[in-house]
Residue frames as a rotation matrix with the C-alpha (Angstrom) as fourth column:
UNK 1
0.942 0.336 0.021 -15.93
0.002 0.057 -0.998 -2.44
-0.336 0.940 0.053 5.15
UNK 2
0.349 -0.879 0.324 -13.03
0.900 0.411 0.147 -3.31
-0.263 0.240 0.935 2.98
UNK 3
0.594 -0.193 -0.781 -10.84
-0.264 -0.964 0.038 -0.05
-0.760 0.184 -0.623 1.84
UNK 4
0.486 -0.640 0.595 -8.67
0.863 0.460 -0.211 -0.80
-0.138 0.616 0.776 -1.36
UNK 5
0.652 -0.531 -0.541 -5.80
-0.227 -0.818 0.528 1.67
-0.723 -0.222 -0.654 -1.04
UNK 6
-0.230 -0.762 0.605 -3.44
0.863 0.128 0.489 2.94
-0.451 0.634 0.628 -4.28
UNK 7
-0.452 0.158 -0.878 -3.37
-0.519 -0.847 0.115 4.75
-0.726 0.508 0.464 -7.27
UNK 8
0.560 0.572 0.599 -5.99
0.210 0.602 -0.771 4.08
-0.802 0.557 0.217 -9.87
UNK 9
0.725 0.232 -0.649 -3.70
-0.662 -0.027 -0.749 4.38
-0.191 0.972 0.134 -12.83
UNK 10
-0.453 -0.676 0.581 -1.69
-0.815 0.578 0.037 1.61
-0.361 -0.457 -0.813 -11.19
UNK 11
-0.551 -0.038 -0.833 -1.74
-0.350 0.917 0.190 -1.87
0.757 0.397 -0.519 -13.02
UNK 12
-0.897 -0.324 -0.302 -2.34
-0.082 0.791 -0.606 -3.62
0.435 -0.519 -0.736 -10.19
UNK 13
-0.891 0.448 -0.080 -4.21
-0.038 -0.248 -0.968 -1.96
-0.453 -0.859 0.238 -8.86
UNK 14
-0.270 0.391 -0.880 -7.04
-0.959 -0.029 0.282 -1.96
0.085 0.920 0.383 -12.28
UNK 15
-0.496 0.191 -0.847 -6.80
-0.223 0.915 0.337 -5.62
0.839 0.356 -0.412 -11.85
UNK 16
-0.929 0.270 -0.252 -8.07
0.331 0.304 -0.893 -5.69
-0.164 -0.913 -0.372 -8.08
UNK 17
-0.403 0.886 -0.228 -11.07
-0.671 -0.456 -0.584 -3.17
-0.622 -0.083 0.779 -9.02
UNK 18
-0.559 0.828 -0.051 -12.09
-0.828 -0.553 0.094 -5.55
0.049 0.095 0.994 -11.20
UNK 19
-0.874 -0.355 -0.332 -11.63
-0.002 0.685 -0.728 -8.37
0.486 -0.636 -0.600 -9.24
UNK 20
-0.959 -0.112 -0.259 -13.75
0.276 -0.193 -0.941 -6.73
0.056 -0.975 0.216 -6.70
UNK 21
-0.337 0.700 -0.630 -16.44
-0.889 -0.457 -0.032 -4.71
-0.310 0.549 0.776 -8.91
UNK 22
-0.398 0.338 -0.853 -16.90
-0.336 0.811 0.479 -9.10
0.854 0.477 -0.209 -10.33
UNK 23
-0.619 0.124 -0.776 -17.74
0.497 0.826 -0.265 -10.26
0.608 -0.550 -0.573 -7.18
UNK 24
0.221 0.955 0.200 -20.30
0.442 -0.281 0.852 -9.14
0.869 -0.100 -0.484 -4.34
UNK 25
0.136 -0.185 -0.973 -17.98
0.908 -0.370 0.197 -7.40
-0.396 -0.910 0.118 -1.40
UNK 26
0.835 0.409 0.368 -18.53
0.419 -0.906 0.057 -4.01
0.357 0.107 -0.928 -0.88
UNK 27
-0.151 -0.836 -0.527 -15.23
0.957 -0.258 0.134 -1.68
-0.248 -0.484 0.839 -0.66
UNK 28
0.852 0.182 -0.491 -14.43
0.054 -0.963 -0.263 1.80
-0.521 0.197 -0.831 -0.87
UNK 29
0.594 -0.533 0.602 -11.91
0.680 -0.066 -0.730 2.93
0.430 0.843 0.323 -3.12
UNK 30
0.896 -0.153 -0.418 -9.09
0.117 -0.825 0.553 5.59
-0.429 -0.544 -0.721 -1.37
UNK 31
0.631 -0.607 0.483 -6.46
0.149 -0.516 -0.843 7.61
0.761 0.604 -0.235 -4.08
UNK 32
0.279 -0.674 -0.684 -3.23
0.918 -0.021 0.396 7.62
-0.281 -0.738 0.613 -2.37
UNK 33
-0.884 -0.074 0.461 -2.42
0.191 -0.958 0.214 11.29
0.426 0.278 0.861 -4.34
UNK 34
-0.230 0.505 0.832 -5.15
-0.103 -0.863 0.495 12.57
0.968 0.028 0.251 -3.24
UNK 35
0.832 0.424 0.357 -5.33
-0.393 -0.002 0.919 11.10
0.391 -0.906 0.165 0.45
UNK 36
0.119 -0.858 -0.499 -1.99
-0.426 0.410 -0.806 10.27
0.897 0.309 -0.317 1.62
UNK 37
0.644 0.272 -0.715 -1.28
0.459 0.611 0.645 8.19
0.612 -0.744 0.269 4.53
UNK 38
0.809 -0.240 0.536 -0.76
-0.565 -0.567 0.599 9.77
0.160 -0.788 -0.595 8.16
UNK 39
-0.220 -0.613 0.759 2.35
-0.975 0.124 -0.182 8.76
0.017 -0.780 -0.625 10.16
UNK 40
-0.102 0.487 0.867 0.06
-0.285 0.821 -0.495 6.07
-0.953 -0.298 0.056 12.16
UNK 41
0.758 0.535 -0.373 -1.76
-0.615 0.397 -0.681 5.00
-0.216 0.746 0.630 9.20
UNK 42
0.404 -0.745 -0.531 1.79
-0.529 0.283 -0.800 3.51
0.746 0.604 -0.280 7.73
UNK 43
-0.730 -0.681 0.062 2.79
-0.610 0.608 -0.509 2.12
0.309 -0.409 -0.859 11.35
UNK 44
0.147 0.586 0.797 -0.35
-0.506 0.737 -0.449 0.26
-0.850 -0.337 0.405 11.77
UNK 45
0.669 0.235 -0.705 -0.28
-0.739 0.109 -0.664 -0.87
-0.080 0.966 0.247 8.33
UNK 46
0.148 -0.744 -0.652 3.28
-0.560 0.481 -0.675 -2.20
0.816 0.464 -0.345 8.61
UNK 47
-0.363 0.254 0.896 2.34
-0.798 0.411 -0.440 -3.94
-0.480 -0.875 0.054 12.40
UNK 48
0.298 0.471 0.830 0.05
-0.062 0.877 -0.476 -6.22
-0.953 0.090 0.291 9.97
UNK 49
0.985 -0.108 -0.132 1.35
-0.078 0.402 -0.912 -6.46
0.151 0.909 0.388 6.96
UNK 50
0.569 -0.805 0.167 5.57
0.411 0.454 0.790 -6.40
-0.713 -0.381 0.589 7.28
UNK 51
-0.527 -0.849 -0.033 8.55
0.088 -0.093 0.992 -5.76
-0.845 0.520 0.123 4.95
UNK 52
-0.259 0.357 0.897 5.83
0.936 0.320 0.143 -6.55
-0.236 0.877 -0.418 1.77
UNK 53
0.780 0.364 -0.509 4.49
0.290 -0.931 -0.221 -2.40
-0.555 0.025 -0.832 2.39
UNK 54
0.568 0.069 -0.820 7.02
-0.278 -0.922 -0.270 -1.15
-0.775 0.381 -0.505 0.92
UNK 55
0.831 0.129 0.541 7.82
0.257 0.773 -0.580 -2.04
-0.493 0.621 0.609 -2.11
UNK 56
0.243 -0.969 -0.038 11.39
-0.011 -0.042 0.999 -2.40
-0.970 -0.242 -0.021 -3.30
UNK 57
-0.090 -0.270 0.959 10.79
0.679 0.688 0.257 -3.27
-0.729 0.674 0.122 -6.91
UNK 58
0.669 0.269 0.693 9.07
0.743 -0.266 -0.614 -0.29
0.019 0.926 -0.378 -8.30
UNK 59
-0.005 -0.825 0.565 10.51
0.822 -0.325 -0.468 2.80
0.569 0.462 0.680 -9.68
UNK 60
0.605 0.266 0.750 9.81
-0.222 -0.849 0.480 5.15
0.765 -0.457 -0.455 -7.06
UNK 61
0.893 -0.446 -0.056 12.00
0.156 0.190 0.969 3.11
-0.421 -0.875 0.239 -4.93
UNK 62
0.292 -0.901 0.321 15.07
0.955 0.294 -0.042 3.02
-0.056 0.319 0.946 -7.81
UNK 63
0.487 0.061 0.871 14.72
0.309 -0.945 -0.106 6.68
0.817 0.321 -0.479 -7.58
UNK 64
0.992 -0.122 -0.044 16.13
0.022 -0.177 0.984 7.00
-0.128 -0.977 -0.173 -4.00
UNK 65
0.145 -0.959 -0.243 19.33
-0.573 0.119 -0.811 7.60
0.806 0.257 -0.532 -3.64
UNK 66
-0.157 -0.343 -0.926 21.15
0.259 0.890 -0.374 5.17
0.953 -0.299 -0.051 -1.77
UNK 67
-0.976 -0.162 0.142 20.89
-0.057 -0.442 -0.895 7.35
0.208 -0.882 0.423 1.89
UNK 68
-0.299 0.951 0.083 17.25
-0.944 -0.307 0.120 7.53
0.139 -0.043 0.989 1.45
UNK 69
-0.062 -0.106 -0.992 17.04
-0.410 0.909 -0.071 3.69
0.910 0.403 -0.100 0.46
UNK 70
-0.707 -0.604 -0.368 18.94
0.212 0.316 -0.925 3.13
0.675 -0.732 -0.095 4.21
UNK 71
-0.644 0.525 0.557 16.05
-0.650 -0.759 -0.036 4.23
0.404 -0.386 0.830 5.74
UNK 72
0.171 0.821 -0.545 14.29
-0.651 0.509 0.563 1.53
0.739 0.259 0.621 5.32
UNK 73
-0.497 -0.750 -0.436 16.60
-0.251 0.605 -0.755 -0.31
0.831 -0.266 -0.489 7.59
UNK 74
-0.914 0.324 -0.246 13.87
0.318 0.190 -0.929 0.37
-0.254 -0.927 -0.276 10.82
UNK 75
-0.156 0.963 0.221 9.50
0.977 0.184 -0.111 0.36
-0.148 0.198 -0.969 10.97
UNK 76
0.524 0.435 -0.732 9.98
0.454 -0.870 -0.192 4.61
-0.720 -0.232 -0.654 11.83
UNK 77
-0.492 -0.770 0.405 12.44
0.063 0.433 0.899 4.60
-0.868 0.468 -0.165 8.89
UNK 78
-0.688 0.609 0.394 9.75
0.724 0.536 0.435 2.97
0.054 0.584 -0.810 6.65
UNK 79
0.329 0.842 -0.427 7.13
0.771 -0.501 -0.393 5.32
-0.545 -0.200 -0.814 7.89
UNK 80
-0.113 -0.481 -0.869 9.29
-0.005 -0.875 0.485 8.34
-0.994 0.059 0.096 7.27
UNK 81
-0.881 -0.394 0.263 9.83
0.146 0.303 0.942 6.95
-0.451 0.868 -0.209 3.49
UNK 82
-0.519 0.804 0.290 6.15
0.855 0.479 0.199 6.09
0.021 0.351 -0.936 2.75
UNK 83
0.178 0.565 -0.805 4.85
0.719 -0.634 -0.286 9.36
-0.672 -0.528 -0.519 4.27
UNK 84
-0.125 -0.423 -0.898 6.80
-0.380 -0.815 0.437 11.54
-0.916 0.396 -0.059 2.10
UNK 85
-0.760 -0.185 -0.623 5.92
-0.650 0.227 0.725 8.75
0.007 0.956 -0.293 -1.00
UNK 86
-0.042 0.877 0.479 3.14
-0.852 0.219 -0.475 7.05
-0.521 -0.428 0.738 -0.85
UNK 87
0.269 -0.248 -0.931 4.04
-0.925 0.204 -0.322 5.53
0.270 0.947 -0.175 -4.09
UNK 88
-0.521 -0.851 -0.063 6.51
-0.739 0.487 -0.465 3.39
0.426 -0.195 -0.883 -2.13
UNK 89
0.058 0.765 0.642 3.18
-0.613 0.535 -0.581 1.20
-0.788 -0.360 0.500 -0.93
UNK 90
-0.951 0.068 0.300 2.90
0.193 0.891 0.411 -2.24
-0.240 0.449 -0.861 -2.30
UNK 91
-0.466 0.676 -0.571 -0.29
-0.853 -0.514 0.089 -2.50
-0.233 0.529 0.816 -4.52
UNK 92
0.188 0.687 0.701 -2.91
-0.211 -0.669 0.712 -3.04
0.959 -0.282 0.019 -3.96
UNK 93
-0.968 -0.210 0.135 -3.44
-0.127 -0.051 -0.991 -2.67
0.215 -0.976 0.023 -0.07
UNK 94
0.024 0.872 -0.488 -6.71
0.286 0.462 0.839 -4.10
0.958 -0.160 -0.239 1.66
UNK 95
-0.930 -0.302 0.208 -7.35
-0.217 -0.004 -0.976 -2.85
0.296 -0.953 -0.062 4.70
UNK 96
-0.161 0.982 0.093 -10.78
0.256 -0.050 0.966 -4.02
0.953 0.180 -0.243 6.03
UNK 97
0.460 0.498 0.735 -10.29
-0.515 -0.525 0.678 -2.51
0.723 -0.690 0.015 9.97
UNK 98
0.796 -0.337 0.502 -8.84
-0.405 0.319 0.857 -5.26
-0.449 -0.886 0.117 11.37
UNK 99
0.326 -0.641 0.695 -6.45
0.359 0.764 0.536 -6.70
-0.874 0.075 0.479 8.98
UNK 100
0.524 -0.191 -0.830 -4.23
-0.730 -0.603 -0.322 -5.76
-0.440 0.774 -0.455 5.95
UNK 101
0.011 -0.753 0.658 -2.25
0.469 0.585 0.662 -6.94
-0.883 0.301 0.359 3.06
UNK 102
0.153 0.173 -0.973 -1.05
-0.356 -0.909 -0.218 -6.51
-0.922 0.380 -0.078 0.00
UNK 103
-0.866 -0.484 -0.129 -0.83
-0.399 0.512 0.761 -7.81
-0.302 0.710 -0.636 -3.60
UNK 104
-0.390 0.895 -0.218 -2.93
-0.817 -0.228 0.530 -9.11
0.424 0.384 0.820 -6.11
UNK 105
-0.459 -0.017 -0.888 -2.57
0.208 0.970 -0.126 -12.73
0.864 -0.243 -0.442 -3.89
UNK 106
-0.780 0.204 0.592 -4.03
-0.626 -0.245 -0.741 -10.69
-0.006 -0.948 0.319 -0.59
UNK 107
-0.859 0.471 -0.199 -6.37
0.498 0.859 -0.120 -12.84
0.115 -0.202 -0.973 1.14
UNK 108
-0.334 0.696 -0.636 -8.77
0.217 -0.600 -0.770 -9.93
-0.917 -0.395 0.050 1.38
UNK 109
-0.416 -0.321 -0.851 -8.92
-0.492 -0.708 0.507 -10.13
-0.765 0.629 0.136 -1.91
UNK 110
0.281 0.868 0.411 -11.88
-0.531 0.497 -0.686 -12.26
-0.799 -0.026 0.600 -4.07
């Protein structure tokens, strides 16, 4: 089953539910605050999806300072970053078990 992963008072993320809720695939819904992603979770994630996970544009990333930022530079890096922020996830995420992405263009996405 599909999983749409974010925060629900995320834009983006508003525009996938009702994307999803219009059409006839069945997902679950998982609150990054309130279920944050393990370690793994974040390196499998970024195995299939790439550089797009973490997102560079929003303001949880201009908040880093510039050491933190540098982090990003390797995949355990990235993990480290995401774990401690979840925030720092591209929106929405699809994961349906065997495949991810992210954005409102994800192919897992109706």
């Amino acid at each position: 089953m599909l999983t749409l992963i974010g925060i629900k008072a995320c834009d983006s993320m508003k525009k996938a539910v009702v994307r999803l809720d219009a059409s006839t695939t069945a997902y679950n819904f998982r609150d990054l605050k309130k279920q944050p992603p393990s370690h793994d979770e974040v390196l499998r994630w970024y195995a299939l999806v790439g550089e797009p996970l973490l997102n560079k544009r929003g303001t949880s990333w201009r908040k880093l300072d510039a050491e933190r930022q540098a982090l990003a530079a390797s995949t355990e890096g990235i993990a480290e970053l995401i774990v401690a922020n979840p925030s720092l996830i591209k929106r929405p995420l699809l994961d349906d078990g065997e495949q991810a992405s992210v954005g409102l263009e994800s192919p897992l996405l109706p």
